[in-house]
C-alpha positions as CSV (number, residue, x, y, z in Angstrom):
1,X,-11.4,-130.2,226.4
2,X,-9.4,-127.0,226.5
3,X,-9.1,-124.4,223.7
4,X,-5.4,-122.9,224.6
5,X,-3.4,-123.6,221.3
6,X,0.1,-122.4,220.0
7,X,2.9,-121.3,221.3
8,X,2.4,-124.1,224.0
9,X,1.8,-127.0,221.3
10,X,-1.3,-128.1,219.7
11,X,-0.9,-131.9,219.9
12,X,-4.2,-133.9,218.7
13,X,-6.7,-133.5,216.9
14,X,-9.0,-133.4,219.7
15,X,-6.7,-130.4,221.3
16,X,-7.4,-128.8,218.2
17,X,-11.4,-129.2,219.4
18,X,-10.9,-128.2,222.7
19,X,-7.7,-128.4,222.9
20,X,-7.3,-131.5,225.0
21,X,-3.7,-130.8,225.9
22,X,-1.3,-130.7,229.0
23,X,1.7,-132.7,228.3
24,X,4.4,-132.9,226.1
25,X,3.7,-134.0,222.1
26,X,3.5,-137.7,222.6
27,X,0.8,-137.3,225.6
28,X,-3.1,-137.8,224.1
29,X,-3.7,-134.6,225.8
30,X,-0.9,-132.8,224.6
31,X,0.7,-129.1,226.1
32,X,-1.5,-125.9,225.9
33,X,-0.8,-122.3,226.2
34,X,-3.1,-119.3,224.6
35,X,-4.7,-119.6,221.6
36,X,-5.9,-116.4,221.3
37,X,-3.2,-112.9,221.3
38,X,-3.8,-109.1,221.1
39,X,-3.9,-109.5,217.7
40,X,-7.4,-111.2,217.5
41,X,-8.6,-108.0,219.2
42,X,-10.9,-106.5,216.4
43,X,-12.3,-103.1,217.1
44,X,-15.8,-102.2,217.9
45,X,-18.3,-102.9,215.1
46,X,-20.3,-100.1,214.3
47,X,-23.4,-101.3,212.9
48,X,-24.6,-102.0,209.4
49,X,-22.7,-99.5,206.9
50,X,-26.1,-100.4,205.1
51,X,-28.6,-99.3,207.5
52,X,-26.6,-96.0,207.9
53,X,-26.9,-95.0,204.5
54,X,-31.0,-96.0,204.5
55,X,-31.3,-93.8,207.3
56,X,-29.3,-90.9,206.1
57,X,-31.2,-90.9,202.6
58,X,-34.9,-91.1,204.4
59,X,-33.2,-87.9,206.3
60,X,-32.2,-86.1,202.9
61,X,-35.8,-87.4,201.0
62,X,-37.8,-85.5,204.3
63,X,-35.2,-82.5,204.0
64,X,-36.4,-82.3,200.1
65,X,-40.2,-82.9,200.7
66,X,-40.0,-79.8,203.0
67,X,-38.4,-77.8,200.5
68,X,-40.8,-78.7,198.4
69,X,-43.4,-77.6,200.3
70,X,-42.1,-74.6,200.8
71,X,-42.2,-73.9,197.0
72,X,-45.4,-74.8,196.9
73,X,-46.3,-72.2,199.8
74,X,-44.0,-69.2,198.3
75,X,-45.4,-69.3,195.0
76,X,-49.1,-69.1,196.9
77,X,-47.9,-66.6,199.2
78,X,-45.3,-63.5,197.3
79,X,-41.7,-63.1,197.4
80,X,-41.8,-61.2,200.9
81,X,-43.1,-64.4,202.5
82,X,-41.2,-66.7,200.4
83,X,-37.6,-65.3,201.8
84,X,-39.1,-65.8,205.1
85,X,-40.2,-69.4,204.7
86,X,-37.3,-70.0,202.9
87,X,-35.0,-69.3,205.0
88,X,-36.8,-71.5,207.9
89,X,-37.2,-74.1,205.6
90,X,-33.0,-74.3,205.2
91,X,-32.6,-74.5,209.2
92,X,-35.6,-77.5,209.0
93,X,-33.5,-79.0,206.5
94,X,-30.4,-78.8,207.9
95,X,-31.7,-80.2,211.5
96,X,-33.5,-82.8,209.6
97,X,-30.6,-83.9,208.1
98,X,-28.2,-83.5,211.4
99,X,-30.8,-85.5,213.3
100,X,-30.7,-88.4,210.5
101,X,-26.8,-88.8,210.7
102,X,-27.2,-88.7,214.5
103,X,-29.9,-91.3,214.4
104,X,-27.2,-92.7,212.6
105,X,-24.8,-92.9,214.8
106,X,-26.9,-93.1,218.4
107,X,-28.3,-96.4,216.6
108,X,-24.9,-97.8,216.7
109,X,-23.4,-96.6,219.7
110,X,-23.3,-99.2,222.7
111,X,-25.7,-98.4,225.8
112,X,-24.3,-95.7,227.8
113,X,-22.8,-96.6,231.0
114,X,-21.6,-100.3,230.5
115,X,-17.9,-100.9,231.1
116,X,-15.4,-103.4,232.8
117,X,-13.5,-102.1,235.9
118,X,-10.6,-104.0,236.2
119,X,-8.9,-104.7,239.4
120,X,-5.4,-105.1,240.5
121,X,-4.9,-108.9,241.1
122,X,-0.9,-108.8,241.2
123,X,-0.6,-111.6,238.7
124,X,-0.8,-112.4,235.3
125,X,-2.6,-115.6,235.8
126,X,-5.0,-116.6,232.9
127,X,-8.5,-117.0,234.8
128,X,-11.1,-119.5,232.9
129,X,-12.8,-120.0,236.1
130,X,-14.9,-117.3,237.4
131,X,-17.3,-117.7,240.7
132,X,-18.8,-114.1,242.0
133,X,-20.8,-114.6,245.3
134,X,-21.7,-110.8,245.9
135,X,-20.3,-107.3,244.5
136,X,-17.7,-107.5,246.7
137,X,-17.0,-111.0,247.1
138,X,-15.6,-113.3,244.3
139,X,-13.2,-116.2,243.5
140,X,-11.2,-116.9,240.4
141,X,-9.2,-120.0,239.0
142,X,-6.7,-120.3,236.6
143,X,-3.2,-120.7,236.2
144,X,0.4,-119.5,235.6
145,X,3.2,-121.4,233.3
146,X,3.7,-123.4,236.3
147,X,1.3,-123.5,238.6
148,X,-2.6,-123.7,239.2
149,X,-3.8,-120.4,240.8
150,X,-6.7,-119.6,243.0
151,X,-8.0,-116.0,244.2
152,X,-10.4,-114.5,246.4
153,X,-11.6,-110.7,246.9
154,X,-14.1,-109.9,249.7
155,X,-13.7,-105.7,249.1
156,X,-14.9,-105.9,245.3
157,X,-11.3,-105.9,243.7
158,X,-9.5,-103.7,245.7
159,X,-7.1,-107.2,247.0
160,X,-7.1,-110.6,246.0
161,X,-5.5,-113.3,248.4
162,X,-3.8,-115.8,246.6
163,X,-5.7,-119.1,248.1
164,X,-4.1,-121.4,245.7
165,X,-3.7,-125.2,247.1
166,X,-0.4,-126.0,247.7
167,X,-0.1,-128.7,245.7
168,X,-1.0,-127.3,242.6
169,X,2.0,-127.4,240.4
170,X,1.8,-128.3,237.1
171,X,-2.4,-127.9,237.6
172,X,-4.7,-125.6,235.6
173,X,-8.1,-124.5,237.9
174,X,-10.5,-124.3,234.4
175,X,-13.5,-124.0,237.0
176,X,-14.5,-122.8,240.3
177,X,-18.1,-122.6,242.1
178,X,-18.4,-120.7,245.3
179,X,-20.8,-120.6,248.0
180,X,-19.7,-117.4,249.8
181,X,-17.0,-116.1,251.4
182,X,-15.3,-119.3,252.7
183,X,-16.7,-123.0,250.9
184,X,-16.1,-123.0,247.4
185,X,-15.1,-126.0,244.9
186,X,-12.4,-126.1,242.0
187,X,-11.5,-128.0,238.9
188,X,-8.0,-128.9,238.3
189,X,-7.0,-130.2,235.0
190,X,-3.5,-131.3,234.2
191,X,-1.0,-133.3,231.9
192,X,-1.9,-136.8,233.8
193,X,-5.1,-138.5,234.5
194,X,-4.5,-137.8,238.7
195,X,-4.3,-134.4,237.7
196,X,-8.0,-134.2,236.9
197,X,-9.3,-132.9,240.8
198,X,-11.6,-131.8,242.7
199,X,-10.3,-129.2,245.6
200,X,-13.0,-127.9,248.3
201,X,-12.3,-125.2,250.9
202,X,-14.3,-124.4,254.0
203,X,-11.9,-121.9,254.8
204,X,-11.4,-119.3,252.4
205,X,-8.9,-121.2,251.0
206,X,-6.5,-121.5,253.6
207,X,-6.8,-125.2,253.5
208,X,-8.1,-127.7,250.8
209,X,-9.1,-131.0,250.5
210,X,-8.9,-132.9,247.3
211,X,-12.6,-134.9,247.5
212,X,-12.3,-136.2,243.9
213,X,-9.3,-137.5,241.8
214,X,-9.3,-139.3,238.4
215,X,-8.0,-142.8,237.7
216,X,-9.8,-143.1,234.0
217,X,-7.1,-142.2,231.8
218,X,-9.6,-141.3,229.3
219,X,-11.4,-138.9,231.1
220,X,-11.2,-134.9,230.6
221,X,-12.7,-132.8,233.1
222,X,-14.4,-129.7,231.8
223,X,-17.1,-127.7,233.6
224,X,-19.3,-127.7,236.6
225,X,-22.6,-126.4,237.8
226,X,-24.8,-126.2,241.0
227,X,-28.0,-126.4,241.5
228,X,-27.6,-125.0,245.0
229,X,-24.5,-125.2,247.7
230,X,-25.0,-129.2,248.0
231,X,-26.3,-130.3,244.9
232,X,-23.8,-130.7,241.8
233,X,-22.3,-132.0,238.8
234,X,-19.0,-132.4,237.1
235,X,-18.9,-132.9,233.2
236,X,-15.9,-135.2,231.5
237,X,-15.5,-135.8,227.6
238,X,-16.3,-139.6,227.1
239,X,-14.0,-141.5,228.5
240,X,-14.8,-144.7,226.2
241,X,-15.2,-142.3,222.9
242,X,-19.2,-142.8,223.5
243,X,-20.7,-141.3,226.4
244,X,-20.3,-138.5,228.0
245,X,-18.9,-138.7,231.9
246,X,-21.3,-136.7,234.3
247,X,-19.9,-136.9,238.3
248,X,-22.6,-135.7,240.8
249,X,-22.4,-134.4,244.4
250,X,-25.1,-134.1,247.2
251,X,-23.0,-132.5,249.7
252,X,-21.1,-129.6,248.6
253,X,-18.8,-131.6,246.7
254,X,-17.5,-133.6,249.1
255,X,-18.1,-137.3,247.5
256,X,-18.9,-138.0,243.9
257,X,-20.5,-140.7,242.6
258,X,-21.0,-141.3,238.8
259,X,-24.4,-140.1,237.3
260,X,-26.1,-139.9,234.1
261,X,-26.1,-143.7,233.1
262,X,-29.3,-142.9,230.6
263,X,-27.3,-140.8,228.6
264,X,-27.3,-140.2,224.7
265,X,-24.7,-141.4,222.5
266,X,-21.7,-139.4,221.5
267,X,-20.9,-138.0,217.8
268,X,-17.6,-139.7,217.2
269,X,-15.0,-137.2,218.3
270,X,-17.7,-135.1,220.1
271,X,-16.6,-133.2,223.4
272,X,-16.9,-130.2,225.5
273,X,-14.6,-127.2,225.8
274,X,-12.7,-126.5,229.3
275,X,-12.5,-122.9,228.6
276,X,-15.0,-120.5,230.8
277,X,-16.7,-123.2,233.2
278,X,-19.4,-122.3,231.4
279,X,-20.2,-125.5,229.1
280,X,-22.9,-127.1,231.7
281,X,-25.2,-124.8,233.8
282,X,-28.3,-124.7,235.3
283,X,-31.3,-123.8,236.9
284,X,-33.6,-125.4,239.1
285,X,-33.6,-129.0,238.6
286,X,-32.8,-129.0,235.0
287,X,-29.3,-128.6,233.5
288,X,-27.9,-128.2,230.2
289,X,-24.4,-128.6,228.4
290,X,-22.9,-127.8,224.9
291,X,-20.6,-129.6,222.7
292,X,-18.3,-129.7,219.7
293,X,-21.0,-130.6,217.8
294,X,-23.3,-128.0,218.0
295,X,-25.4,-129.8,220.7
296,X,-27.1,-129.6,223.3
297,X,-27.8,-132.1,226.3
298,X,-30.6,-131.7,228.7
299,X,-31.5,-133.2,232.2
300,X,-35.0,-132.7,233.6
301,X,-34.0,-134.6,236.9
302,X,-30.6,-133.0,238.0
303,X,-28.2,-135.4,235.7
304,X,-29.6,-138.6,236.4
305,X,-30.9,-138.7,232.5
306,X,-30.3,-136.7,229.5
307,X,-31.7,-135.8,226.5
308,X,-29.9,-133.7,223.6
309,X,-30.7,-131.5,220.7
310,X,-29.4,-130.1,217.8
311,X,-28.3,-126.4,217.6
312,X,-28.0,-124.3,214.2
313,X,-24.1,-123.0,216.3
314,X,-21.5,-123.9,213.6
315,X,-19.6,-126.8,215.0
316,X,-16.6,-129.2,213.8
317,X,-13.0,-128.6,213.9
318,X,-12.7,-126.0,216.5
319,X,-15.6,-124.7,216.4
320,X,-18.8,-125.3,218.7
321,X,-20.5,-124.2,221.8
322,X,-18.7,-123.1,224.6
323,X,-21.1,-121.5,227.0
324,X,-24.5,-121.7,228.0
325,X,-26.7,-119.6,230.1
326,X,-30.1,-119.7,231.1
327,X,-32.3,-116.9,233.0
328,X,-35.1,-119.6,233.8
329,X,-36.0,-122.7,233.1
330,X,-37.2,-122.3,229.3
331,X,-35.2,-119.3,228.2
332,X,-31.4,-119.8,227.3
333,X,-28.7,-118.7,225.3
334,X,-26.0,-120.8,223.6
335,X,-22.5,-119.1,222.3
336,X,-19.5,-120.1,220.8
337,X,-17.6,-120.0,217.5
338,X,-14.2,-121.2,215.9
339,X,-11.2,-120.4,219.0
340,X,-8.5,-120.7,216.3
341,X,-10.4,-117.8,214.3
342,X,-11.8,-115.7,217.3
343,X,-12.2,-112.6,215.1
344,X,-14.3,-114.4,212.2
345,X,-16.6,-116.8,214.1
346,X,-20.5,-116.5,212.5
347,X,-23.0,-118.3,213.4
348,X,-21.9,-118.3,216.9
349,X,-24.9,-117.2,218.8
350,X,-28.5,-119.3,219.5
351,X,-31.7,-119.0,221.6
352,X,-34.0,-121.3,222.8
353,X,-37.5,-120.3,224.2
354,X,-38.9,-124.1,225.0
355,X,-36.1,-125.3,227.6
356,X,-33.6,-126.5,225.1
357,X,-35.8,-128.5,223.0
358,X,-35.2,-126.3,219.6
359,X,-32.7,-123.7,219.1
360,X,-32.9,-120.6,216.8
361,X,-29.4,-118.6,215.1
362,X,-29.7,-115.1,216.3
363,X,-28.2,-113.4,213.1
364,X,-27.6,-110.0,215.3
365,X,-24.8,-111.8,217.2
366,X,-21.2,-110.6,216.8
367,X,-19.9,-112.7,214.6
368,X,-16.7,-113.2,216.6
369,X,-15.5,-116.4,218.9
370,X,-17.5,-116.1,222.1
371,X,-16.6,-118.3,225.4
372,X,-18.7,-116.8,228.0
373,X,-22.5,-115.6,228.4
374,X,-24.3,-114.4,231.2
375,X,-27.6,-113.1,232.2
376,X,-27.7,-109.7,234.0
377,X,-31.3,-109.5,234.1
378,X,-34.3,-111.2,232.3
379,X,-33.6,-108.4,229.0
380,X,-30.2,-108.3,229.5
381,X,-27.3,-110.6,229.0
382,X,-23.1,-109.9,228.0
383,X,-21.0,-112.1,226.5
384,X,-16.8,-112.5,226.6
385,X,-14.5,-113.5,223.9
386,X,-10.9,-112.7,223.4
387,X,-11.7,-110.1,221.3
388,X,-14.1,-107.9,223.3
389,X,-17.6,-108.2,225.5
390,X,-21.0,-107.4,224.1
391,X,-24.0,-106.0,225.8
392,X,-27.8,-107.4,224.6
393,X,-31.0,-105.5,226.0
394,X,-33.7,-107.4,224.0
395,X,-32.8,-110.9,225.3
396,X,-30.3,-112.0,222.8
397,X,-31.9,-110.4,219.2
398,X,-29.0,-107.7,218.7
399,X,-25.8,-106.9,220.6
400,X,-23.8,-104.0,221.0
401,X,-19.9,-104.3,221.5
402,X,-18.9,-102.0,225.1
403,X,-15.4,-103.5,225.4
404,X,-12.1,-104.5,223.6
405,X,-10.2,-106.3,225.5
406,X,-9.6,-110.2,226.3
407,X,-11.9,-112.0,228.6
408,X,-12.7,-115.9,229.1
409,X,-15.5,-116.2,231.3
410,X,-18.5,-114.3,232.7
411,X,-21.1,-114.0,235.4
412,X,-23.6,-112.5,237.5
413,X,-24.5,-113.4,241.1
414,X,-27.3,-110.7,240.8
415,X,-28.2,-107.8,238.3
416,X,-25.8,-105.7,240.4
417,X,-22.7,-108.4,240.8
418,X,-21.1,-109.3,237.5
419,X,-17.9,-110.1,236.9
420,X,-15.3,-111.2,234.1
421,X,-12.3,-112.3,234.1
422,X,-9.6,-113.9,231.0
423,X,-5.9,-113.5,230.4
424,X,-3.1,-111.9,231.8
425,X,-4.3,-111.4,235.5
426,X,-7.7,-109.8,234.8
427,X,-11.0,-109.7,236.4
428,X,-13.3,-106.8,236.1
429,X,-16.5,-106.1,237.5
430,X,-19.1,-104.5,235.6
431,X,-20.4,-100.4,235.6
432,X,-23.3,-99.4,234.7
């Protein structure tokens, strides 16, 4: 399910979900475009207007008590002393109060030093699929009006060579996993069933071979993850309106073979979003993925079965999760929101401690539509939306805006290698 809307036609009801859209009006999966414009970029929030004013009036109550005191001292001491005292006492207050409203203001401020430095892709490709192997090494996926569009950088951002396949007109690359340098695997979605692929490269993309390609009419291809450079899956919206498709690979993608059979029944009308890569990840031998529904599925034995829970993420309509990350095994994040409302999305933000089994709203989320999450480190995670990124250094509890701009899809191949990338041609790598 993809969540581009208007000006490119919203056709279903399930586009409207995910947007499950690439042909003309009469097709099930109707034409998409961008949902989201410049408009939906909201500035900066600045913290609680709330909390400000409690701070500055505990400033102004300590500035009074040591006035008071003062008094107190001059009426003990003689007027000689008390012009003395009272004229320190005025700088005490004064720095007592300047420190409050900068208190104030520190408290809101983003951490210093994060920022997205974009790079000069020559295109103005929207990139949903995201795959950074190193600091200097990274593919993207996307596409143009017209075509599907792959990139590659090996000198962090200073080129990108266009690797696309050269059959990919009419194709939309929603996700891309690479390896290094050379093997990596895309996702091609498109306005007919064939058009759902699988492309893998050996090469650094100067030659592809398509290793999967769909003949269910019902299915929607919308995210992958690996566990390592063989082991993989591929996640479809039920085909059959009940169960969700998983595809798995042991061999880098190369062959497929359907997975997943002990699988829990879908909501009716319940889906995943084709909009960062990011709706199935995971780590180790476990995976999860997120749905329209607010839920969560969960594999302990690489997708052969699943289990799902129930998040508190507000879900229905256009609303839902959209990404998932995980720093281990028990400790996730899940984001989301409403794509058709990306600047008024609360209750977009959850955190699980036990693996995926219960979920927990994190209030100090931005309450904006979020599509990607990432973990930098095991404090640190940032998240992407199409109105700005967001930094979090106490594992998910509060979050500080560090950027305005549009961004689809995030990730880190360590704590010194993350990347975004979103609309318009641009992927950034992040500063610090």
């Amino acid at each position: 399910m993809s969540p581009d809307a208007a000006p490119f036609i919203l056709c279903t009801t399930r586009l409207l979900r995910g947007v499950k859209s690439i042909g003309g009006s009469g097709s099930r999966k109707g034409a998409e475009r961008k949902t989201q414009s410049g408009a939906y970029r909201a500035a900066a929030a600045s913290g609680s207007s709330a909390s400000h004013a409690a701070r500055y009036r505990s400033a102004q109550r300590l500035a009074w008590l040591t006035a008071a005191m003062a008094v107190a001292y001059c009426g003990a001491r003689g007027v000689r002393t008390c012009v003395k005292v009272s004229a320190v006492t005025k700088r005490i207050a004064l720095l007592v109060a300047l420190f409050g409203v900068v208190g104030v203001s520190l408290a809101s401020a983003a951490p210093r030093g994060y920022a997205w430095h974009n790079t000069p892709t020559g295109t103005t490709a929207h990139f949903r699929g995201l795959s950074p192997v190193s600091a200097t090494t990274a593919w993207g996926s996307g596409y143009t009006a017209t075509d599907g569009v792959v990139m590659r950088t090996t000198d962090r951002g200073a080129t990108w060579q266009d690797v696309s396949p050269p059959d990919a007109a009419g194709l939309q690359f929603r996700d891309i996993e690479a390896f290094d340098a050379n093997r990596a695997v895309a996702m091609s979605i498109g306005g007919n069933a064939s058009d759902f692929r699988i492309y893998v490269t050996a090469d650094g993309g100067q030659t592809w071979s398509i290793t999967q390609q769909n003949t269910n009419p019902g299915a929607f291809y919308d995210c992958m993850t690996f566990f390592d450079n063989r082991r993989g899956l591929l996640l479809s919206d039920p085909p059959d309106g009940q169960h969700f498709l998983v595809l798995a690979t042991d061999d880098g993608g190369l062959h497929w073979h359907v997975t997943g059979l002990q699988m829990p029944a879908a909501l009716p009308g319940e889906a995943a979003f084709a909009a960062s890569g990011e709706c199935i990840t995971s780590h180790g031998g476990r995976a999860w993925f997120g749905t329209t529904a607010g839920r969560v599925f969960r594999s302990d034995d690489r997708g052969a079965s699943w289990t799902v829970a129930q998040t508190p993420v507000a879900s229905g309509g256009s609303n839902g999760i959209f990404a998932l990350a995980f720093r281990d095994q028990q400790h996730g994040l899940a984001v989301g929101g409403d794509f058709l409302a990306p600047a008024a999305s609360p209750n977009n933000f959850a955190r699980t401690s036990d693996g995926g089994l219960t979920w927990s709203l994190l209030p100090g989320g931005p309450p904006e539509y979020r599509s990607g999450v990432t973990w930098v480190d095991g404090r640190t995670a940032i998240a992407v939306g199409p109105t700005g990124s967001d930094v979090s250094t106490d594992a998910g509890t509060t979050w500080q805006r560090f950027d305005d701009g549009s961004l689809d899809t995030v990730a880190c191949a360590n704590p010194n290698a993350c990347w975004a990338s979103g609309e318009a041609g641009r992927v950034a790598y992040l500063t610090r």
